[in-house]
Backbone as JSON Lines, residues from 0, in Angstrom:
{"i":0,"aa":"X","n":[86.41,96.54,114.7],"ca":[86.05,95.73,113.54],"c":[85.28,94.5,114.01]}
{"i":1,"aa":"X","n":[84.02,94.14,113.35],"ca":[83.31,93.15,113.6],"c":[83.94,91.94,113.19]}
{"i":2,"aa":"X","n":[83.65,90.72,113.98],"ca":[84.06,89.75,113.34],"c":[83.19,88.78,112.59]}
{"i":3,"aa":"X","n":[84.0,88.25,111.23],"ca":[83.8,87.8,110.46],"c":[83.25,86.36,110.75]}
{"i":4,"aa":"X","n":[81.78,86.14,110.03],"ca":[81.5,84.19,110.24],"c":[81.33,83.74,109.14]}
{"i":5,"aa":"X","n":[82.6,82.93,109.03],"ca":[82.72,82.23,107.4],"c":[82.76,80.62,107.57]}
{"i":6,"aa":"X","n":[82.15,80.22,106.57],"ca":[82.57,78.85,106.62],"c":[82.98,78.6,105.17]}
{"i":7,"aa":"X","n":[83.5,77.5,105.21],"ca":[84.41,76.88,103.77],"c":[84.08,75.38,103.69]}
{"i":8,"aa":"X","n":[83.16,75.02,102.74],"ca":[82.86,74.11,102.47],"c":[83.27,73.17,101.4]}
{"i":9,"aa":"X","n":[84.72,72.41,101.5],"ca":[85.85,71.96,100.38],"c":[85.61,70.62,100.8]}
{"i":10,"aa":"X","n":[86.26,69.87,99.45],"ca":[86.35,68.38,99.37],"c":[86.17,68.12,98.22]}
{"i":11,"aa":"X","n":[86.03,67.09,97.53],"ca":[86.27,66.01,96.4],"c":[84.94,66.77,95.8]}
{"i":12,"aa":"X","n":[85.27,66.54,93.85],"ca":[83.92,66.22,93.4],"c":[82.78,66.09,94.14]}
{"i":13,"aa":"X","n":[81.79,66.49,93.97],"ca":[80.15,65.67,93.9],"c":[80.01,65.07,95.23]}
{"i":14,"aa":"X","n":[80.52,65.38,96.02],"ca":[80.07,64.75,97.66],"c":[78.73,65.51,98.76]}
{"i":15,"aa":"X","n":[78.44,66.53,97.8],"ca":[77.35,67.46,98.07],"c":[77.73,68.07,98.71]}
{"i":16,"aa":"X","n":[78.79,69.32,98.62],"ca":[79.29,70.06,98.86],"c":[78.25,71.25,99.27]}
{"i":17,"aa":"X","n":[77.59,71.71,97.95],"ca":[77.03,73.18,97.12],"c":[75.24,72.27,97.98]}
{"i":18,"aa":"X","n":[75.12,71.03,98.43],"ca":[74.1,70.66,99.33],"c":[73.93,71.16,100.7]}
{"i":19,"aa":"X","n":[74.77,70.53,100.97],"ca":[75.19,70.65,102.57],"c":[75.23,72.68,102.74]}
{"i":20,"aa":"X","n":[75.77,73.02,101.84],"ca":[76.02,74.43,101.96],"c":[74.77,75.38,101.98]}
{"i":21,"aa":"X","n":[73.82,74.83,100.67],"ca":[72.7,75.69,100.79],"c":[71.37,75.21,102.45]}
{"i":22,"aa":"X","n":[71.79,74.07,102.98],"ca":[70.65,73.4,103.76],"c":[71.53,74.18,105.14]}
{"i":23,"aa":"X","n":[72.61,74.5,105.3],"ca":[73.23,74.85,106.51],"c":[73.02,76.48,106.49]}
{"i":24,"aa":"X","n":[73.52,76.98,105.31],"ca":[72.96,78.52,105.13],"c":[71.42,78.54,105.51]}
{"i":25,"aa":"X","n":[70.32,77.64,105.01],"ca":[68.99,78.09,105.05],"c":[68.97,78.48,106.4]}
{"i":26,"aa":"X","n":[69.54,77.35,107.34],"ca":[69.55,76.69,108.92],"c":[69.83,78.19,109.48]}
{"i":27,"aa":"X","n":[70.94,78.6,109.36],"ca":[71.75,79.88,109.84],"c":[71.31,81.33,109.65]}
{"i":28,"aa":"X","n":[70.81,81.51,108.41],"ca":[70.23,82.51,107.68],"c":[70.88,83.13,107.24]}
{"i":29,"aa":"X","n":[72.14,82.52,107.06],"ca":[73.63,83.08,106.11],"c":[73.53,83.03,104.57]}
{"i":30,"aa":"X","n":[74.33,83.9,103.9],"ca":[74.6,84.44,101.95],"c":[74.87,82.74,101.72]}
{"i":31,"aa":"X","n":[75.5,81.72,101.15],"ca":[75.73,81.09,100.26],"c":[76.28,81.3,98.88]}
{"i":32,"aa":"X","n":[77.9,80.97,98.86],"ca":[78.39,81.1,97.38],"c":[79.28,80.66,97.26]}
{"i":33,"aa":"X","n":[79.53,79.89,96.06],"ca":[79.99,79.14,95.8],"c":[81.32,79.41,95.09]}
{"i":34,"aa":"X","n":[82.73,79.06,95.18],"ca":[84.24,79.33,95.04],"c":[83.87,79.53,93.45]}
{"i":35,"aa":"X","n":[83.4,78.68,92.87],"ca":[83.52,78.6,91.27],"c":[83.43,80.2,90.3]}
{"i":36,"aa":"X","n":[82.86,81.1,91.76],"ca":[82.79,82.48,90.54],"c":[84.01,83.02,91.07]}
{"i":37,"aa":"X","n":[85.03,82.59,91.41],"ca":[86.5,83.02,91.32],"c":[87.25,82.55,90.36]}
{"i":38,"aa":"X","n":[87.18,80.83,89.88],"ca":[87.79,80.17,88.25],"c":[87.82,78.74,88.88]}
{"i":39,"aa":"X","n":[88.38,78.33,88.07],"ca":[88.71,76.78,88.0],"c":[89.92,76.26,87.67]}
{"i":40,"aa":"X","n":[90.61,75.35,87.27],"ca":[91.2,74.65,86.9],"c":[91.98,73.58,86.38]}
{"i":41,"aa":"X","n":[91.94,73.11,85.23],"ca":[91.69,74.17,84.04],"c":[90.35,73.84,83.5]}
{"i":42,"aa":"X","n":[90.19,72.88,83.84],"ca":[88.45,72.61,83.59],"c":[88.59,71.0,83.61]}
{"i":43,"aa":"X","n":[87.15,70.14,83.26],"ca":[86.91,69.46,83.8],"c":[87.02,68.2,82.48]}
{"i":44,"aa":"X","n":[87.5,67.24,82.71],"ca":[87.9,66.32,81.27],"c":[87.13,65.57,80.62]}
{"i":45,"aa":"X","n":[85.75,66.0,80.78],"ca":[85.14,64.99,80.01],"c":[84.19,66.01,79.96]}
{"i":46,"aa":"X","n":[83.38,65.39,78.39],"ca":[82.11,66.07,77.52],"c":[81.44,66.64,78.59]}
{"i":47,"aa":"X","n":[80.83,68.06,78.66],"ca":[79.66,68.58,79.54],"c":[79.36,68.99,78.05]}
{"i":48,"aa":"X","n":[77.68,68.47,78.26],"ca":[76.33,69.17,77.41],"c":[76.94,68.79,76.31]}
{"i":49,"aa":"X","n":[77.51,67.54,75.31],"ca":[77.46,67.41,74.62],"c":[78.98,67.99,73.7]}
{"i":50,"aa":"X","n":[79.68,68.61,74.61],"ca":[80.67,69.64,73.63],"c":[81.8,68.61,74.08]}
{"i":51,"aa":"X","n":[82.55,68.51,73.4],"ca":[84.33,67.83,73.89],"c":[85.27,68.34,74.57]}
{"i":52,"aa":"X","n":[85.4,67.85,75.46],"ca":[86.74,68.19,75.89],"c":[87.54,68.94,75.36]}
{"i":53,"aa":"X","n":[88.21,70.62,76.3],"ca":[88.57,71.28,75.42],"c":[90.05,71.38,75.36]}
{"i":54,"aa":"X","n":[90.83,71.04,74.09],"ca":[92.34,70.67,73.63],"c":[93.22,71.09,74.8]}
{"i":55,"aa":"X","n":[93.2,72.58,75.15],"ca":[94.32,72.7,76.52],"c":[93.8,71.88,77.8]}
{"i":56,"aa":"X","n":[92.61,71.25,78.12],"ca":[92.31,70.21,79.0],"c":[93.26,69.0,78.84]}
{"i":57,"aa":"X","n":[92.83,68.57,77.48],"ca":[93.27,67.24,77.38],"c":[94.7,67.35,77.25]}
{"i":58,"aa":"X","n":[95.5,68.18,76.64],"ca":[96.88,68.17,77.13],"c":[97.32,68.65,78.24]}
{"i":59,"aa":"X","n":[96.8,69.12,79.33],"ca":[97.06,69.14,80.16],"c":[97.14,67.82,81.31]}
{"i":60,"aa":"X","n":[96.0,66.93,81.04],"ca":[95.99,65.66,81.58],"c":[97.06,64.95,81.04]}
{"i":61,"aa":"X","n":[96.9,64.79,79.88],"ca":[97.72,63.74,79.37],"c":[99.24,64.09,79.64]}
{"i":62,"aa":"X","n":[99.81,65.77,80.15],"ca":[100.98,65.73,80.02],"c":[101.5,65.36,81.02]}
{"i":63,"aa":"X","n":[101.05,65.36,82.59],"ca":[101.17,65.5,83.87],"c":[100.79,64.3,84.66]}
{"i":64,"aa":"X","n":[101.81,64.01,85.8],"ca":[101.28,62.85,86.63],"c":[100.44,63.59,87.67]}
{"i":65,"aa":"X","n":[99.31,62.65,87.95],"ca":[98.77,62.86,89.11],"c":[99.32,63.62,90.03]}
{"i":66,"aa":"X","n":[100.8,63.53,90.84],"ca":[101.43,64.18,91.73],"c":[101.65,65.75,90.81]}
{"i":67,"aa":"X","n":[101.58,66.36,89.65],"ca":[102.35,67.3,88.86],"c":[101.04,67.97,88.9]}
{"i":68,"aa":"X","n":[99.61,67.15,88.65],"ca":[98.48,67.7,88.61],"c":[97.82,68.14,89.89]}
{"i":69,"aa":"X","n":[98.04,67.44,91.01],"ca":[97.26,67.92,92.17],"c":[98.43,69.2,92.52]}
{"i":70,"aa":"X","n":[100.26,69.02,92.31],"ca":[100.27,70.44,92.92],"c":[99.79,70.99,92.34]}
{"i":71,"aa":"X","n":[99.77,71.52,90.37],"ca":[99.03,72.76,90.28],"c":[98.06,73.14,90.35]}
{"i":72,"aa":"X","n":[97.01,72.21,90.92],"ca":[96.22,72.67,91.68],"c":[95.76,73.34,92.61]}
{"i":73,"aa":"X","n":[96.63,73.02,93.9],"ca":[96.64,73.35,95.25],"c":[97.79,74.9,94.21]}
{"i":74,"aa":"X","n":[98.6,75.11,93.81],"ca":[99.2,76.09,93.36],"c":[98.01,77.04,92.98]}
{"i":75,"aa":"X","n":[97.01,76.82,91.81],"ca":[95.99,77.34,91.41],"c":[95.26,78.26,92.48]}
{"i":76,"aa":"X","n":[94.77,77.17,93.59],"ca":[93.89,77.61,94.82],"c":[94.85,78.87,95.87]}
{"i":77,"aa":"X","n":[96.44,78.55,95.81],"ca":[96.92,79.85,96.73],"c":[97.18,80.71,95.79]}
{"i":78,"aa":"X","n":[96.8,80.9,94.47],"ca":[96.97,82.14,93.59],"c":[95.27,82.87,93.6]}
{"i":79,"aa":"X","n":[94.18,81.82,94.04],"ca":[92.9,82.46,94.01],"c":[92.87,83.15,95.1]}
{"i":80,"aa":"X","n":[93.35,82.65,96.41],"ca":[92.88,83.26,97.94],"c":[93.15,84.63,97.93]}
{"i":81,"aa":"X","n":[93.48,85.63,96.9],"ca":[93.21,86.93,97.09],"c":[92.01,87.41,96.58]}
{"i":82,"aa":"X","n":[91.34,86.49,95.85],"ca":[90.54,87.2,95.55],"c":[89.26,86.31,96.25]}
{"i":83,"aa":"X","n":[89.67,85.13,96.79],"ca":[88.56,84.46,98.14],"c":[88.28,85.38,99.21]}
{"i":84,"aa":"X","n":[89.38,86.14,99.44],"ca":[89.47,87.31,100.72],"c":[88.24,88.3,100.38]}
{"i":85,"aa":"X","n":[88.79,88.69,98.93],"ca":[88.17,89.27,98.71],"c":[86.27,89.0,98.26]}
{"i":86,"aa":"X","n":[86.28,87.84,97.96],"ca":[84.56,87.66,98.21],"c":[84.08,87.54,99.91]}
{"i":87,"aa":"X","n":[85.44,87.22,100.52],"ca":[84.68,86.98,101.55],"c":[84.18,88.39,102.37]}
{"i":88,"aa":"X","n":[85.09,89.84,101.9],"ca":[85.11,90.63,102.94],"c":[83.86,91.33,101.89]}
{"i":89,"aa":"X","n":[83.5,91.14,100.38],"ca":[82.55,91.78,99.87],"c":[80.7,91.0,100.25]}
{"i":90,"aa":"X","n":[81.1,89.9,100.71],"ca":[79.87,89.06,101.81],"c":[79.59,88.96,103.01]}
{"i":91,"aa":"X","n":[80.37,89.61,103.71],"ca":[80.0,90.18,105.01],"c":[80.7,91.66,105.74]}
{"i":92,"aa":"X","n":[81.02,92.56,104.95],"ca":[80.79,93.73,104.96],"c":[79.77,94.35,105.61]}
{"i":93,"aa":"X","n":[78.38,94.35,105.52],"ca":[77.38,94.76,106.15],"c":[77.55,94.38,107.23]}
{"i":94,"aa":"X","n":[77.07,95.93,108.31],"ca":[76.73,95.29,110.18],"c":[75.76,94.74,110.59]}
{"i":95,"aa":"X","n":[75.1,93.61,109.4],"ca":[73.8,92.66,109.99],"c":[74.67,91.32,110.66]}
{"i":96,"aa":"X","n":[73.6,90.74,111.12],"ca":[73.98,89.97,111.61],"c":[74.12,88.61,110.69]}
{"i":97,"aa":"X","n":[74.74,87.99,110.4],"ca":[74.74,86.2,109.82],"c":[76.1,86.37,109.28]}
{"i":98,"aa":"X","n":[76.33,85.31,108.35],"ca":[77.63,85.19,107.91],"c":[77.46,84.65,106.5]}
{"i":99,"aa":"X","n":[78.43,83.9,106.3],"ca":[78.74,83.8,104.76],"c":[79.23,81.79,105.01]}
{"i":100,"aa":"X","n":[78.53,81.63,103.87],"ca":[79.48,79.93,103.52],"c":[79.87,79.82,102.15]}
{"i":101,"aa":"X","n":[81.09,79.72,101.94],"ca":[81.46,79.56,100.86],"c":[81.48,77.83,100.05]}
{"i":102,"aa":"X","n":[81.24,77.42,99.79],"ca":[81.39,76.29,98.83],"c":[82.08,76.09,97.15]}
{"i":103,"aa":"X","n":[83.22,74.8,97.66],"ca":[83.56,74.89,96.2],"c":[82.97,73.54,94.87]}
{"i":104,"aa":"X","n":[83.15,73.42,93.92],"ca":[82.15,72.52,93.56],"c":[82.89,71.2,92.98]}
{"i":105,"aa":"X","n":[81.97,70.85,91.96],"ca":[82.89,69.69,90.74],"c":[81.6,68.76,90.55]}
{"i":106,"aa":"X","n":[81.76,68.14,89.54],"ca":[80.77,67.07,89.8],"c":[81.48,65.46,89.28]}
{"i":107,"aa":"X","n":[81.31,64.57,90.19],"ca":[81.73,63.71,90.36],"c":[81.82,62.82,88.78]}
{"i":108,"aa":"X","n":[82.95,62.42,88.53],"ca":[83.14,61.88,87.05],"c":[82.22,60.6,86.41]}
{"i":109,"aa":"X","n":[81.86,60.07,87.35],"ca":[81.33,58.53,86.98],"c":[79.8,59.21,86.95]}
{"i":110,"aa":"X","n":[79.53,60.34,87.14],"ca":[77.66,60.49,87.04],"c":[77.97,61.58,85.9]}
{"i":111,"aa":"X","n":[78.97,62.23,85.9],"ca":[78.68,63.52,84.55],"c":[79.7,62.93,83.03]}
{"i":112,"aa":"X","n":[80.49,62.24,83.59],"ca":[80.86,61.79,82.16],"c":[80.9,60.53,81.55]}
{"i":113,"aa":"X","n":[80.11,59.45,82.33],"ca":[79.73,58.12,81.82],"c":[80.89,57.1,81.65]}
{"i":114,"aa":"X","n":[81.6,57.43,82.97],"ca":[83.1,57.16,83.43],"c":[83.2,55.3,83.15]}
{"i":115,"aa":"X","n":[82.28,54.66,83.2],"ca":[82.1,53.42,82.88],"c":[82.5,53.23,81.78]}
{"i":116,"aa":"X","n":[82.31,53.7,80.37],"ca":[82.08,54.21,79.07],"c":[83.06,54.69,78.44]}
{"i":117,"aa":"X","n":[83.94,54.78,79.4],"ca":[85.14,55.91,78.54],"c":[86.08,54.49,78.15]}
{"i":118,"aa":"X","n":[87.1,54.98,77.08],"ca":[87.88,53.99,76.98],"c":[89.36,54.83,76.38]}
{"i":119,"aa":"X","n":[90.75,54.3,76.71],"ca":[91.4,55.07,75.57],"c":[91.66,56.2,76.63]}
{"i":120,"aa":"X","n":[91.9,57.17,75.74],"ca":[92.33,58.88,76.08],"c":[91.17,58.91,77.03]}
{"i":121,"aa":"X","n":[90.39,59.11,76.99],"ca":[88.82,59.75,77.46],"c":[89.33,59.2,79.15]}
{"i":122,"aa":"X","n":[89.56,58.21,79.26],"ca":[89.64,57.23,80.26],"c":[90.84,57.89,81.55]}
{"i":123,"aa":"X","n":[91.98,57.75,80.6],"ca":[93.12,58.57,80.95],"c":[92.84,59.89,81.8]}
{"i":124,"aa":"X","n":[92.19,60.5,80.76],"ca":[91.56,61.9,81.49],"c":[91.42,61.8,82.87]}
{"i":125,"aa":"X","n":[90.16,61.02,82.79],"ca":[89.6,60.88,83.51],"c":[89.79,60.27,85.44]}
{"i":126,"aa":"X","n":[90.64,59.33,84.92],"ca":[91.62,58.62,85.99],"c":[92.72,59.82,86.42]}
{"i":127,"aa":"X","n":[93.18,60.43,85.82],"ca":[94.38,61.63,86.67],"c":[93.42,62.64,86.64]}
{"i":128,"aa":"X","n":[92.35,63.07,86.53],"ca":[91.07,63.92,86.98],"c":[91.06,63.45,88.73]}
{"i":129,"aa":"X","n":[90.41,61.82,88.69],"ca":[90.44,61.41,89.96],"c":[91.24,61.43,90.99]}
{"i":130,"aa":"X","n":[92.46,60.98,90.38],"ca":[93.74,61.1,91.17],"c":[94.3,61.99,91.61]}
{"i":131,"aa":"X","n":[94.24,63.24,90.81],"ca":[94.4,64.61,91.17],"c":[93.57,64.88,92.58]}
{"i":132,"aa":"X","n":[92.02,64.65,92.26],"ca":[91.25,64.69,93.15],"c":[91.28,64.25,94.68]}
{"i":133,"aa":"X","n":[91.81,63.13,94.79],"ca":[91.91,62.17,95.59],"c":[93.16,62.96,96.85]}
{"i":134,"aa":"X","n":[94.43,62.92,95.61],"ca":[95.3,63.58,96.32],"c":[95.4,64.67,97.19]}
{"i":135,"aa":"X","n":[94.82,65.83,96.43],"ca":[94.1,67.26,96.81],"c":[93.3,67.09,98.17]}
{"i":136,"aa":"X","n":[91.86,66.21,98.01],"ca":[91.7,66.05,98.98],"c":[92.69,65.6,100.6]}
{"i":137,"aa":"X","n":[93.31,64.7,100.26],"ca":[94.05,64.64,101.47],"c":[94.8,65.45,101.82]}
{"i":138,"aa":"X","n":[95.58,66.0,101.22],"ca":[96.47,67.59,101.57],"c":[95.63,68.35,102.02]}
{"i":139,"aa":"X","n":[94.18,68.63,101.43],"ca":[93.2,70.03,102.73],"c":[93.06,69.15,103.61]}
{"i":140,"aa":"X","n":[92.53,67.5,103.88],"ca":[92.31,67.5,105.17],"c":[93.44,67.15,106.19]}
{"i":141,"aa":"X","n":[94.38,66.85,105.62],"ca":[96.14,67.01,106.21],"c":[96.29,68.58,106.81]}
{"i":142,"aa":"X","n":[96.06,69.22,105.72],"ca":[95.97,70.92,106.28],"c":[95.4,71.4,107.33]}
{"i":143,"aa":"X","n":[94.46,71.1,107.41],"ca":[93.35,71.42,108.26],"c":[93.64,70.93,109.49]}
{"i":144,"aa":"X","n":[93.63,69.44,109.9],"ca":[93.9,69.3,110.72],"c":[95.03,69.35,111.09]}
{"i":145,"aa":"X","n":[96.17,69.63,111.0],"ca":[97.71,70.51,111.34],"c":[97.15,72.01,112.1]}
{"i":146,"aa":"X","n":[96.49,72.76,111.21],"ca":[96.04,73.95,111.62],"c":[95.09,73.65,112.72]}
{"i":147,"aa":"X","n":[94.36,72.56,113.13],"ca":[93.57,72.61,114.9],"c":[92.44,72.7,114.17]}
{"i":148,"aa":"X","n":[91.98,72.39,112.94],"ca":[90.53,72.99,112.47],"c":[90.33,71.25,112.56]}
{"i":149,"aa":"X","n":[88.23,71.54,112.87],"ca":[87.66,70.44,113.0],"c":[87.6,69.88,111.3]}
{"i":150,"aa":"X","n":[87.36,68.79,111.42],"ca":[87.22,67.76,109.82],"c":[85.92,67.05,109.97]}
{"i":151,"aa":"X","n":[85.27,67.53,109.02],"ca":[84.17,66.76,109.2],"c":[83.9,65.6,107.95]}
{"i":152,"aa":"X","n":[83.66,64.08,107.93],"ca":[83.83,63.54,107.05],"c":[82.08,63.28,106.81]}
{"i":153,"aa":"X","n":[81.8,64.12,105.63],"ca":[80.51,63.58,105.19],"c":[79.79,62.84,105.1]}
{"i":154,"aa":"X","n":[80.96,61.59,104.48],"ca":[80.59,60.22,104.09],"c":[80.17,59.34,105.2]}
{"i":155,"aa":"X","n":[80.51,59.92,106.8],"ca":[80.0,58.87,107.91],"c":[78.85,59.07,108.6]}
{"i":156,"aa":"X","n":[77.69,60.29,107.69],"ca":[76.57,60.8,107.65],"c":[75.38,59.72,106.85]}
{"i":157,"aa":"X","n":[74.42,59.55,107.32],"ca":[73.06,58.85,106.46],"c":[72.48,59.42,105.75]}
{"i":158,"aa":"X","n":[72.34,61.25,106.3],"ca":[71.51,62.04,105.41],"c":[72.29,63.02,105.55]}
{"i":159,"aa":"X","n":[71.71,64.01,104.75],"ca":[71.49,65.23,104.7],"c":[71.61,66.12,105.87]}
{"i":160,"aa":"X","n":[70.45,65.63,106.27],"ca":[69.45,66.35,107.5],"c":[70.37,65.7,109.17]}
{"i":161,"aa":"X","n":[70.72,64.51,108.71],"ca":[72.02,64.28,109.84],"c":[73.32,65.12,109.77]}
{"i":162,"aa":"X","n":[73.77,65.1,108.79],"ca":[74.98,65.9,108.73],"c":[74.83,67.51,109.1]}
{"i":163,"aa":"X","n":[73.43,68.06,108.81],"ca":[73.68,69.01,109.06],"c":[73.53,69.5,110.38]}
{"i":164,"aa":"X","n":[72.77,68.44,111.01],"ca":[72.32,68.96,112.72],"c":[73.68,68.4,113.05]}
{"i":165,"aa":"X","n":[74.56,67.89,112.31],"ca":[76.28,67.97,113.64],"c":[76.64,68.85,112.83]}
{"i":166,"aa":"X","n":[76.64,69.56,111.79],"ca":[77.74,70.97,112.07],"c":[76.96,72.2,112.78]}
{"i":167,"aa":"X","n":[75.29,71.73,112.79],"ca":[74.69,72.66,113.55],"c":[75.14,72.76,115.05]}
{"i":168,"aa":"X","n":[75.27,71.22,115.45],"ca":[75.57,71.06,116.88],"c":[76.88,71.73,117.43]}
{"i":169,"aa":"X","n":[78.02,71.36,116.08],"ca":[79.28,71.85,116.29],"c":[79.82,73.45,116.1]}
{"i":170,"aa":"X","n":[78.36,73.99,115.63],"ca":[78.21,75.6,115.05],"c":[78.3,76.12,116.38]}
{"i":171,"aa":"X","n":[77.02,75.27,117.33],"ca":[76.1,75.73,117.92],"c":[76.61,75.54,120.0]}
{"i":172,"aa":"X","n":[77.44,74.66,119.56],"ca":[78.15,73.83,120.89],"c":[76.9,73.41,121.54]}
């Protein structure tokens, strides 16, 4: 059995996740795809395109603390990984050569829902949206590094084009 080259490209909202992913795939000459065509959860709390927030969203925020919301989250994500397996072994199946990067998405609250702006409920949402977020994040990179896996923090990147020549470097030794 050949072995498998995957990468997993996770973290917070809008940090250019689904970026970094397509500029490192171009680099590699690897598939690119993104977690989101497996589901979500439960969706995202504020207006996209004009439509409202949809009722099992908003009671779902409003019913749950931050700590109640990030586990079912991370709960959410080990009920998907059968079927992550499964995109991953239906993306590199073939005996060519490259691999696969998976990326998961979100888009950051203060640029898609006018997070300044909110007031009230809207607000609420929005804040245990973050917090959820926040939390989550530190549990994968708590995870990760427990498990011996490298962490790469985006945010101590200038560009783009920097970040990607160190996971190239770190691809590439």
């Amino acid at each position: 059995m050949r072995e498998r080259k995957v990468i997993l490209i996770g973290g917070t909202s809008n940090v250019g996740k689904s970026t970094v992913a397509q500029a490192l795939a171009a680099r590699l000459g690897w598939r690119c795809v993104s977690t989101d065509t497996v589901g979500r959860h439960p969706g995202r709390p504020w207006p996209i395109d004009g439509r409202p927030v949809p009722a099992h969203v908003v009671r779902h925020y409003l019913a749950l603390p931050v700590e109640d919301l990030t586990a079912q989250q991370v709960a959410h994500y080990d009920r998907m990984w059968p079927a992550i397996v499964s995109l991953i072994e239906r993306h590199t199946s073939d005996d060519g050569a490259g691999g696969l990067i998976l990326e998961g998405s979100g888009v950051w609250p203060d640029r898609a829902s006018r997070f300044a702006e909110l007031t009230g409920t809207d607000r609420i949402l929005v804040d245990k949206f973050i917090g959820r977020t926040q939390r989550y994040d530190e549990l994968m990179v708590s995870a990760a590094r427990r498990a011996g896996m490298l962490v790469v923090a985006a945010d101590s990147f200038s560009s783009l084009a920097t970040l990607v020549d160190k996971c190239w470097q770190l691809l590439t030794g």
